[in-house]
C-alpha positions in Angstrom: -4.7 31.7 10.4 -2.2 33.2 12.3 1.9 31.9 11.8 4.3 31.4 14.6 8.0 31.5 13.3 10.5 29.2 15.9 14.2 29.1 15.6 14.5 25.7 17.0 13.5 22.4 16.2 10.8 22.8 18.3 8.8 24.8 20.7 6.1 23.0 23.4 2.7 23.4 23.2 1.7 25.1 26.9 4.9 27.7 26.3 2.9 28.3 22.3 -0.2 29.1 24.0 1.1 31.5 26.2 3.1 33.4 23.8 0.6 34.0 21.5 -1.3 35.4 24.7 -4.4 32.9 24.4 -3.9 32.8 28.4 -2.3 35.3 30.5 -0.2 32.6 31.9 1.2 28.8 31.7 -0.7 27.4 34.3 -3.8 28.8 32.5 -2.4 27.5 29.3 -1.9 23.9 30.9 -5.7 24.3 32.2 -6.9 24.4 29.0 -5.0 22.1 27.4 -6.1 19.8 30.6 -9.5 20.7 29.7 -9.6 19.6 25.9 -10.4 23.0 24.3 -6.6 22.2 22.3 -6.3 20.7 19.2 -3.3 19.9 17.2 -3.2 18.8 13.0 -7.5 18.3 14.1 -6.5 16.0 17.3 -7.4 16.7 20.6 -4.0 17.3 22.3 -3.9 16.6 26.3 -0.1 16.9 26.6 0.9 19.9 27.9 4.5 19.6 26.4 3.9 18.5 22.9 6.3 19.1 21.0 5.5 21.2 17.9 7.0 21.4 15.0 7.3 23.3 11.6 4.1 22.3 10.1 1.7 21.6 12.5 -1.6 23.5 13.2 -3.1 24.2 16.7 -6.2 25.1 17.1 -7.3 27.0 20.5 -11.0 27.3 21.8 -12.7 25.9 18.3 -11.6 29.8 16.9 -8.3 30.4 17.2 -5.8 29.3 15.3 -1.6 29.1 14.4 0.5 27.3 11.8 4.5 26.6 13.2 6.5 28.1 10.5 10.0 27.9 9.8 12.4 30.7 11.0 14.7 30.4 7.6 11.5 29.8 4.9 11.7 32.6 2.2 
C-alpha cells in the first residue's frame, strides 16, 4: 500500500485520485468515482469531494490502493 502525505487537514477524494495519476484527469477521476470502482476505509464512496483525512484508506479499481498520512508524523 501506497502513502499519501497532505499538509492540510484534508485533501478531496477526485483531486487524490488524480494526483496519484490513477486517471489522467479529474473529470476521469469523478467518472470513476460516479461509477463505484472507489472505496474508502472498505465503503463504497460516490462523493466526488470527500473529504479525506489522515487515516483513511482508499481503494481504487479493487487493486490499488493509498493510506492519508500525516505530513509531520516521524
Amino acid at each position: 500500500m501506497q502513502e499519501f502525505e497532505i499538509t492540510t487537514e484534508y485533501i478531496e477524494l477526485n483531486k487524490l485520485i488524480k494526483l496519484m495519476f490513477w486517471t489522467e484527469t479529474g473529470g476521469q477521476a469523478n467518472q470513476a468515482i460516479e461509477a463505484g470502482v472507489v472505496k474508502v476505509n472498505g465503503q463504497t464512496e460516490l462523493r466526488k469531494r470527500n473529504k479525506l483525512r489522515v487515516g483513511d484508506v482508499v481503494l481504487f479499481d479493487e487493486e490499488l490502493s493509498v493510506k492519508i498520512v500525516s505530513h509531520h508524523q516521524p
